[in-house]
N, C-alpha and C positions, 0 to 999 in steps of 0.2 A: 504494500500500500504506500510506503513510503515513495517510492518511485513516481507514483502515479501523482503524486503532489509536488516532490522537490524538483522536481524536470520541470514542469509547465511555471514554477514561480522564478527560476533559474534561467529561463528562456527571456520569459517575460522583464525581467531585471536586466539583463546583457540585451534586450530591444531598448529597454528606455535609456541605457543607461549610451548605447551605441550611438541615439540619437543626440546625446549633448552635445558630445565630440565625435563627431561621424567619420572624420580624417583619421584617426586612428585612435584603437584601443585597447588593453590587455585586462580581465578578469577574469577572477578565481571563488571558491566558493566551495562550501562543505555544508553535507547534512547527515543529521544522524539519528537513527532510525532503530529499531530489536534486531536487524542482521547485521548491525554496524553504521559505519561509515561511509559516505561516498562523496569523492571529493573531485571538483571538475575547475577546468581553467582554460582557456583561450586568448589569442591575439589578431588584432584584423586591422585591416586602414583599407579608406576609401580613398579613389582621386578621380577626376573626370569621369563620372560617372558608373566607376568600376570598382569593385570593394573584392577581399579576397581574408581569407580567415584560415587558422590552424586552430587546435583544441583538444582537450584529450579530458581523461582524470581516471580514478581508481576505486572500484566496485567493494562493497563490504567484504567479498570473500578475495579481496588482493587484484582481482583480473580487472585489466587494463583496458581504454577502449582509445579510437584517438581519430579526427574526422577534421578536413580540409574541405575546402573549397572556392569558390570565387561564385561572383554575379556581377552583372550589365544592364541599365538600366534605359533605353532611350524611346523615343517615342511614344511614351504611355505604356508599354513593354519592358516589364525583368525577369532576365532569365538567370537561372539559378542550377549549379553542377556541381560535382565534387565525388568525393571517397572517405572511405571508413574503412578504419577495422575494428569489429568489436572484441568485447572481453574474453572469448573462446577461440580469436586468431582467423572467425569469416570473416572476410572482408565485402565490403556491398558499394553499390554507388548509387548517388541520387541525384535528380534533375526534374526541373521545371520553370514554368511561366509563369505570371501576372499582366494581366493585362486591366488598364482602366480606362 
């Protein structure tokens, strides 16, 4: 259950907080929960309309997870790509749009 909380408030935190200074920014951040601890962190910088991020952190039971990426924003369109691996060493990748 913990997860299903401290991710969605961790997200939301590293959104607002991306927007203050949207040229670049590194945060970190821990929660803890009855299987432990799980402790995550990130760095990313925008320029001309291109932004690009690194990030990882460390799971209650020690496994590691750790996700990149970049996005592009122009004409009312961003697109959004990247890579992971998670805590048991899959790796996966993710991609999409926005349009408004």
């Amino acid at each position: 259950m913990i997860k299903l909380i401290a991710v969605p408030m961790l997200a939301a935190a590293l959104s607002a907080a991306a927007v203050v200074n949207a040229n670049a920014w590194t945060r970190s951040g821990s929660a803890s929960g009855p299987r432990g601890t799980v402790t995550t962190g990130g760095s990313g910088g925008c320029a001309g309309g291109a932004c690009s991020w690194q990030g990882g952190g460390t799971g209650p039971n020690g496994g590691t997870w750790s996700r990149s990426g970049s996005g592009s924003c122009s004409g009312g369109s961003c697109n959004v790509s990247g890579q992971g691996t998670g805590p048991r060493g899959n790796s996966y990748s993710y991609g999409g749009s926005i349009s408004r």
